[in-house]
C-alpha positions in Angstrom: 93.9 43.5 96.7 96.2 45.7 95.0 96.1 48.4 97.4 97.3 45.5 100.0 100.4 44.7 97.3 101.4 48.7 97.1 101.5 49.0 100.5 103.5 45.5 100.7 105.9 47.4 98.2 105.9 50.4 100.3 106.9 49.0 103.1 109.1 46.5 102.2 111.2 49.3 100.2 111.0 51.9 103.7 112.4 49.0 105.3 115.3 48.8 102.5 115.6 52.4 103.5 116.3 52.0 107.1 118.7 49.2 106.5 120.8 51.5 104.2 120.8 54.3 106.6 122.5 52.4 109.5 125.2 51.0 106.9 125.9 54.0 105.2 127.1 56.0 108.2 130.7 57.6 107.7 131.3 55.5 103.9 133.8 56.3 102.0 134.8 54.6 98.3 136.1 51.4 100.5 133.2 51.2 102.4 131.4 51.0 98.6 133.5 48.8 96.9 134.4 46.3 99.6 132.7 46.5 102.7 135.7 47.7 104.6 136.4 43.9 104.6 134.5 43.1 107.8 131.7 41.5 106.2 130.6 38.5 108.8 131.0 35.4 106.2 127.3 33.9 107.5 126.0 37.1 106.6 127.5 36.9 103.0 126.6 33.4 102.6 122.9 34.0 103.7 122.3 36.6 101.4 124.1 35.2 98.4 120.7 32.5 98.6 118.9 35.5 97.6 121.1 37.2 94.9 121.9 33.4 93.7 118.0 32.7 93.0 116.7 36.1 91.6 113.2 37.0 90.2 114.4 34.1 87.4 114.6 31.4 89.9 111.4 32.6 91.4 109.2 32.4 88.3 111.0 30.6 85.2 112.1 28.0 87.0 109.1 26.7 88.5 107.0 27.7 85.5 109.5 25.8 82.8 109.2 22.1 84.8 105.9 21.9 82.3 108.1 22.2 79.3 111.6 20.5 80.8 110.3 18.3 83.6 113.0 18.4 86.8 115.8 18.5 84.3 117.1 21.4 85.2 118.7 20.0 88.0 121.6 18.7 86.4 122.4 22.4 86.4 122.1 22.7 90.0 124.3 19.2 90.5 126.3 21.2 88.4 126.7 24.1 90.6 127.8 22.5 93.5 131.2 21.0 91.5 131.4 25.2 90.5 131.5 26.5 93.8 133.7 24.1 95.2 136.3 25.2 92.5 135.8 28.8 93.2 136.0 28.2 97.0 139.5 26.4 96.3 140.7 27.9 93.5 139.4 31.4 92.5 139.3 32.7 96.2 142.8 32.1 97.3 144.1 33.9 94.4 141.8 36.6 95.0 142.9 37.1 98.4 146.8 36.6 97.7 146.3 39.6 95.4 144.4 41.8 97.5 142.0 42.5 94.4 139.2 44.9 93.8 138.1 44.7 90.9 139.3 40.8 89.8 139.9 41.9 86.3 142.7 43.5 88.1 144.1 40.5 87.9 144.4 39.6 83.7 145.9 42.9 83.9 148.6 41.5 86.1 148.9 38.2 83.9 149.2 39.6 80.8 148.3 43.4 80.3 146.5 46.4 79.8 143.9 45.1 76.7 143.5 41.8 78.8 142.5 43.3 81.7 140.2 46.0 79.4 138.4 43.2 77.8 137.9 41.0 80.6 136.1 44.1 82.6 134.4 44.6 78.9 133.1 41.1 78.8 131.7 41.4 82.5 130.3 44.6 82.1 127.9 43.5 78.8 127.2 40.0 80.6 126.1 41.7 83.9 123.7 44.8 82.1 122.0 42.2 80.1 121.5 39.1 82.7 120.5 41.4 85.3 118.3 43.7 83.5 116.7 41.1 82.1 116.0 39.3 85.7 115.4 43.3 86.9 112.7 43.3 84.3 111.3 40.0 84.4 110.1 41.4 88.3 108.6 44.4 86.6 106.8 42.6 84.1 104.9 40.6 86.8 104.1 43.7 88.7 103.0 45.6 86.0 101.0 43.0 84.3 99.4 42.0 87.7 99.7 45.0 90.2 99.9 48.2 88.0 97.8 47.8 85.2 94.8 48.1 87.4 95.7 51.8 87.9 97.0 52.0 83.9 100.5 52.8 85.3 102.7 52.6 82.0 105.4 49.7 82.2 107.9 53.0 81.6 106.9 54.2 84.7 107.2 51.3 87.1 110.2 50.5 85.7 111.6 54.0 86.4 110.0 53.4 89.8 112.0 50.5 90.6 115.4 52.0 89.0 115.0 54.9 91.5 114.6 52.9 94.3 117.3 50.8 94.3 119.4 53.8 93.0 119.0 55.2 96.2 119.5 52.7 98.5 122.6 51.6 96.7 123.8 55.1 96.5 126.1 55.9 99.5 126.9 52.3 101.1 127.2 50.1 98.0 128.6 46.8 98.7 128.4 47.3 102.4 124.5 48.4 102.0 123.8 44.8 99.9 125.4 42.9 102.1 123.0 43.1 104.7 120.0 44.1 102.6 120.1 40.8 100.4 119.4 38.9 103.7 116.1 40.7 103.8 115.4 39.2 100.0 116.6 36.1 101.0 114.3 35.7 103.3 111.3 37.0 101.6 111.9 34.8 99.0 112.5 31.7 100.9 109.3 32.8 102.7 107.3 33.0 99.6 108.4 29.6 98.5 108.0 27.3 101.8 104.3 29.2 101.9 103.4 28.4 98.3 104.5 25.0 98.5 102.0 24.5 101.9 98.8 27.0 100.1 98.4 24.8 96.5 98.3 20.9 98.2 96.1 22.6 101.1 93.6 24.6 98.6 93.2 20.7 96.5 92.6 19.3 99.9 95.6 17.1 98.9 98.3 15.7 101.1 101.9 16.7 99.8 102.2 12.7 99.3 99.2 12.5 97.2 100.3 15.7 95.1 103.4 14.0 94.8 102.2 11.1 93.1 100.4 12.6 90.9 103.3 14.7 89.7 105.0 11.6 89.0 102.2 10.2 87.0 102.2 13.3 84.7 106.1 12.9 84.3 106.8 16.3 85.6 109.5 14.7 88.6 111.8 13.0 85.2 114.8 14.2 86.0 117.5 13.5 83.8 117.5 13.1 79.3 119.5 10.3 78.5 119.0 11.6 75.1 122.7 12.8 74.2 121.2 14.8 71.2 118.7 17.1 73.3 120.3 20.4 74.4 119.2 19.0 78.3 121.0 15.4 78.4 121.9 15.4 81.6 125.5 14.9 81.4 125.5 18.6 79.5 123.7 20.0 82.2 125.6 18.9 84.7 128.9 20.2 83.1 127.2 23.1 81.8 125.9 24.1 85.3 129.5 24.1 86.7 130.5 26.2 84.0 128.0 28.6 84.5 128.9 28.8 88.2 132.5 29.2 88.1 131.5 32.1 85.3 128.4 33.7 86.3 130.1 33.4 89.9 133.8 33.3 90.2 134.4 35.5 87.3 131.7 37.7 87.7 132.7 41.1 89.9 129.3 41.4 91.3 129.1 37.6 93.0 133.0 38.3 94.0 132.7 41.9 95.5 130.5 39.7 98.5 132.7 37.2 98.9 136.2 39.8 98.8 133.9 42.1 101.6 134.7 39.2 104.4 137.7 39.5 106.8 139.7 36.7 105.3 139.9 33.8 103.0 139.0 31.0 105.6 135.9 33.3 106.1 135.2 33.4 102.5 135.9 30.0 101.8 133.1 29.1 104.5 130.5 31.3 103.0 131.0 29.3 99.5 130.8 25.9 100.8 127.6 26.7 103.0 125.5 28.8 100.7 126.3 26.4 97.8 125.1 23.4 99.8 122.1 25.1 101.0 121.2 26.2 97.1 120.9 22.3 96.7 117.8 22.0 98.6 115.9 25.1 97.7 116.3 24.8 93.9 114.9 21.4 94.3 111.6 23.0 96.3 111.5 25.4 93.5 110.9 22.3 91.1 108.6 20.5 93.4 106.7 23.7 93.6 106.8 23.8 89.3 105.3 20.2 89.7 102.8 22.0 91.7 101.9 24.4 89.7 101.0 22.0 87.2 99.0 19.5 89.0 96.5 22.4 90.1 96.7 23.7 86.7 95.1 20.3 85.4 92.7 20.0 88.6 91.4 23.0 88.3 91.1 23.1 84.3 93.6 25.8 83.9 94.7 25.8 80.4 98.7 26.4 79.9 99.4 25.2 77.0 99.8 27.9 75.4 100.6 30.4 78.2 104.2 31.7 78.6 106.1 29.7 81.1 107.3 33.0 83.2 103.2 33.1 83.3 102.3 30.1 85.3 103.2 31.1 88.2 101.9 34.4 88.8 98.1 33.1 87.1 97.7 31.0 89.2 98.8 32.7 92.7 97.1 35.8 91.4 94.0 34.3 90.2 92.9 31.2 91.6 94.9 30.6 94.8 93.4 32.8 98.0 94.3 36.7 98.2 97.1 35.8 101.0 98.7 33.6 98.6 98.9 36.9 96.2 99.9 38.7 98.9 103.0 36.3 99.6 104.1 36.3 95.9 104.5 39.8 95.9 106.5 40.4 98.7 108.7 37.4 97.7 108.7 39.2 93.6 109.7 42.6 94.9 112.3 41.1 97.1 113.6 39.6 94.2 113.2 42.3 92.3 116.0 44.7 94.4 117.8 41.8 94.6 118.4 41.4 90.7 120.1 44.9 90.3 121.4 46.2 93.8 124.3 44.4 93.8 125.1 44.5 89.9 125.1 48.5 90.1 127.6 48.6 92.8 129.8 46.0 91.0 129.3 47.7 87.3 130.4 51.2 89.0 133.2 49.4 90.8 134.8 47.8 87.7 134.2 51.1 85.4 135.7 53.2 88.3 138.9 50.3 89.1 139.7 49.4 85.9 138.7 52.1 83.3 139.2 55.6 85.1 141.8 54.0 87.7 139.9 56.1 91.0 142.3 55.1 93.5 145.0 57.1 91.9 143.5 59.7 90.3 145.0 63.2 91.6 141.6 64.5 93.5 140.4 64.7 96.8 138.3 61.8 98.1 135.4 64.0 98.0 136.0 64.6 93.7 136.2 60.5 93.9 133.1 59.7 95.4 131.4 62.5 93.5 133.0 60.4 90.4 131.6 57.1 91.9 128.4 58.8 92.2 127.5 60.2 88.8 129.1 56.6 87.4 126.7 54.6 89.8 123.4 57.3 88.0 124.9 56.4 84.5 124.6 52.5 84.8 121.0 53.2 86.5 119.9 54.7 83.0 121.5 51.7 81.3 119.5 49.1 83.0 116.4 51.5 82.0 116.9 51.3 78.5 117.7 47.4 78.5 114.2 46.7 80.2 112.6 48.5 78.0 113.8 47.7 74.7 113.2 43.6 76.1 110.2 44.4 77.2 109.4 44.3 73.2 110.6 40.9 72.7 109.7 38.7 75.6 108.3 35.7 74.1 110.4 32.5 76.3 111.4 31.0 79.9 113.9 34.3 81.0 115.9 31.6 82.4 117.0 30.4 79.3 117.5 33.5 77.3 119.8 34.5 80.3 121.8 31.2 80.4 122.0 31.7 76.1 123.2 35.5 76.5 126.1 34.0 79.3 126.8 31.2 77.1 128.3 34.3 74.4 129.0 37.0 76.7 131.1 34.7 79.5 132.7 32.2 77.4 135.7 34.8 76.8 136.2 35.7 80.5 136.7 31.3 81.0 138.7 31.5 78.4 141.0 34.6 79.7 141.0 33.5 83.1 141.6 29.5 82.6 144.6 30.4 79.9 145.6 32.3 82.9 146.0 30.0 85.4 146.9 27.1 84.0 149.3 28.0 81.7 152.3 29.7 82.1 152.2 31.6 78.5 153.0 35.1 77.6 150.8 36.9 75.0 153.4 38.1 72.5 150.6 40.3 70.4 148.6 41.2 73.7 146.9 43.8 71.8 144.9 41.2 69.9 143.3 40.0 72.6 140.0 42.2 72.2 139.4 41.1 68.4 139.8 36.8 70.2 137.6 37.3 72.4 135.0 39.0 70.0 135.7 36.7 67.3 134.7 33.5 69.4 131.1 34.5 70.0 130.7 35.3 66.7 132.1 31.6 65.6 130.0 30.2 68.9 126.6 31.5 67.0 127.7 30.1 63.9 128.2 27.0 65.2 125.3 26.8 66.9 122.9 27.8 64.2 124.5 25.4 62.2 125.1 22.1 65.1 121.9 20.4 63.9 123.0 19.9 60.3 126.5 19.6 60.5 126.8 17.2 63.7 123.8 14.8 62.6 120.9 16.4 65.0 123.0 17.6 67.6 121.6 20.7 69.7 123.9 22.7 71.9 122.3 23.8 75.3 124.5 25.6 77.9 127.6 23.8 77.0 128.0 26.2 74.3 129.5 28.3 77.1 132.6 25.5 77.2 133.1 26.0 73.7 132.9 29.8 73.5 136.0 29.4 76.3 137.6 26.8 74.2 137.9 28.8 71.0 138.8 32.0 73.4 141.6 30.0 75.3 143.1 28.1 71.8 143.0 32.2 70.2 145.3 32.8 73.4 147.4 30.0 73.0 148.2 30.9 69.2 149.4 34.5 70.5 151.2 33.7 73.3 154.6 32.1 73.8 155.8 30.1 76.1 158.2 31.9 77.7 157.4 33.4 81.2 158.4 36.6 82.2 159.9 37.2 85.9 156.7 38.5 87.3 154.1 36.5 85.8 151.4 35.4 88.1 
């Protein structure tokens, strides 16, 4: 069995190869950072599925419905109001400014720290989310696949690093575009077949599995307890938060959407892929249900097994080999698709917005050998990250990513909404770094501190609005209200 799930890997990753090989032809530094902007928006939008869903959609989310029920779709209701605000908002400014890198932009609107801390801000928010989904993938493998050879979680994860260093290497943006419709549809492959495998292998009609979902409460939907950190009015504000954040303010998501030819085209790839996320979130819940219906047919105990765990138990263990087989391909699929992207976007901001590429005094050969060496140094990063979590995991990834956003996006909402609907001048612009460190610091506070001073009251995702809040009220207290002649 695992010599059939290395050679899976194998040649899924070969295939990754070839794909890179006929995008990379002739790229230069545009070619890596925005696709030349001819990326065909149906393309984009396809792909985005993938690189929307991850290896944290792929386990946690079906694995946490035994904790959290179908709650978490107020978060997805939630995204749908995000995108639409991206699409109509966030895009067209984009485009009028012909951005990048769209930190570029704070720097426009107020200045040289704004624009350093708002590249800052992305920069920790996308090492940490993604190595974390990056590792979540290895942790599967390793616990499943590579510990039956005692391969070293060390070395698979420096496995995995290489690999998509590679691939990523020369084409960058252009490369992902086309390879994240290859995890897309691995993924979407895994999920329609493990939805058919666990109702066939319980000789159970989908109706039948159904109702007994229901009758174990895992299909409850939304909290109408205001004090639980999942009432669903929180998640459904909370999820559009985190979209129009982890999203529209987040270079990685963007550089996709700023590779098509136009903003029509753009525009079109948001509303499509967002619509379409609608539907396969809610199979990842009904396959979660799943997953715990068989669990209690077949006298799996999960009590007291780690949510990210369900999953892979029970494909691994107790559902026929094909249904192993299938989980794999759709886990390594998500595994690329957790870090391609984000080490083309991290090399992209530090090389845009820190070191200035495009008008540095070298030849474009220097540049790209720049880019390069920039592209190997975030690489390592993402190494160290997985391994120093790989000490700690002990909870549903998904929520330990959406806690990390809530601190590390907050002041990127902040920057950006002060931004745009205001028409404020920072007077002491240089204090913008020590604001938008200083209203993390006050969002853990508060949060530590919520059930006690707010009568029981537990913050979930919306902490992320508050974080912005205090961000956006430290602006305000800086700024004046003056414009200047070439504000934006």
């Amino acid at each position: 069995m695992q010599f059939v799930m290395v050679f899976c890997l194998v040649a899924y990753t070969l295939l990754l190869f070839a794909v890179m090989y006929i995008t990379s032809k002739k790229a230069n530094n545009e070619t890596y950072f925005v696709g030349n902007r001819k990326s065909p928006w149906f393309i984009v939008a396809y792909g985005m599925i993938g690189a929307s869903l991850s290896g944290v959609t792929l386990l946690s989310v079906p694995g946490d419905v035994y904790k959290t029920q179908f709650t978490y779709y107020g978060i997805v209701i939630g995204y749908l109001l995000g995108y639409a605000i991206i699409a109509l908002v966030l895009l067209p400014l984009y485009y009028k400014l012909q951005l990048t890198s769209i930190y570029s932009y704070l720097g426009q609107r107020f200045g040289k720290h704004s624009h350093k801390t708002g590249s800052f801000f992305f920069i920790i928010s996308r090492l940490l989310g993604s190595a974390l989904r990056m590792y979540l993938v290895i942790f599967v493998l390793q616990e499943f696949v590579f510990s039956y050879w005692h391969i070293p979680l060390w070395a698979t994860s420096i496995l995995f690093i290489v690999i998509i260093l590679l691939y990523t290497f020369k084409g960058g943006i252009k490369t992902i575009v086309w390879t994240d419709t290859l995890q897309t549809t691995f993924m979407l492959i895994t999920l329609i077949l493990m939805i058919i495998f666990i109702p066939k292998d319980l000789h159970w009609s989908f109706g039948q599995i159904w109702q007994q979902m229901s009758l174990e409460g895992y299909t409850k939907m939304f909290n109408t307890d205001w004090h639980e950190s999942n009432f669903f009015l929180k998640q459904i504000v909370s999820g559009m938060f985190i979209t129009i954040t982890m999203t529209g303010l987040d270079q990685d998501m963007m550089q996709k959407n700023l590779s098509c030819k136009n903003l029509r085209a753009s525009q079109q790839n948001m509303f499509s892929f967002s619509i379409i996320l609608l539907f396969i979130n809610m199979l990842f819940l009904i396959l979660g249900g799943m997953l715990c219906v068989y669990a209690t047919q077949r006298g799996i105990d999960i009590s007291n097994m780690q949510t990210d765990r369900i999953f892979p138990t029970i494909a691994f263990n107790y559902l026929p080999p094909v249904a192993g087989i299938t989980f794999v391909l759709g886990l390594i699929a998500a595994g690329y698709s957790s870090a391609d992207g984000t080490l083309t976007s991290l090399t992209t901001v530090i090389c845009i917005d820190f070191l200035n590429i495009d008008n540095m005094q070298k030849t474009q050969a220097e540049k790209i050998h720049i880019r390069r060496w920039i592209h190997v140094g975030i690489s390592l990063l993402f190494l160290v990250i997985i391994l120093l979590f790989s000490q700690f995991h002990n909870d549903a990834l998904i929520r330990i990513i959406f806690n990390v956003a809530s601190y590390t996006y907050g002041p990127l909402l902040g920057l950006f909404t002060f931004g745009l609907f205001t028409k404020r001048q920072l007077k002491y612009e240089y204090l913008t770094p020590m604001i938008a460190i200083l209203s993390p610091i006050l969002c853990f506070i508060l949060n530590k501190y919520a059930p006690i001073w707010f009568n029981g009251y537990h913050f979930g995702f919306e902490l992320l609005l508050v974080n912005g809040l205090l961000t956006f009220m430290g602006l305000w207290a800086i700024s004046s209200p003056t414009p200047k002649k070439a504000s934006l």
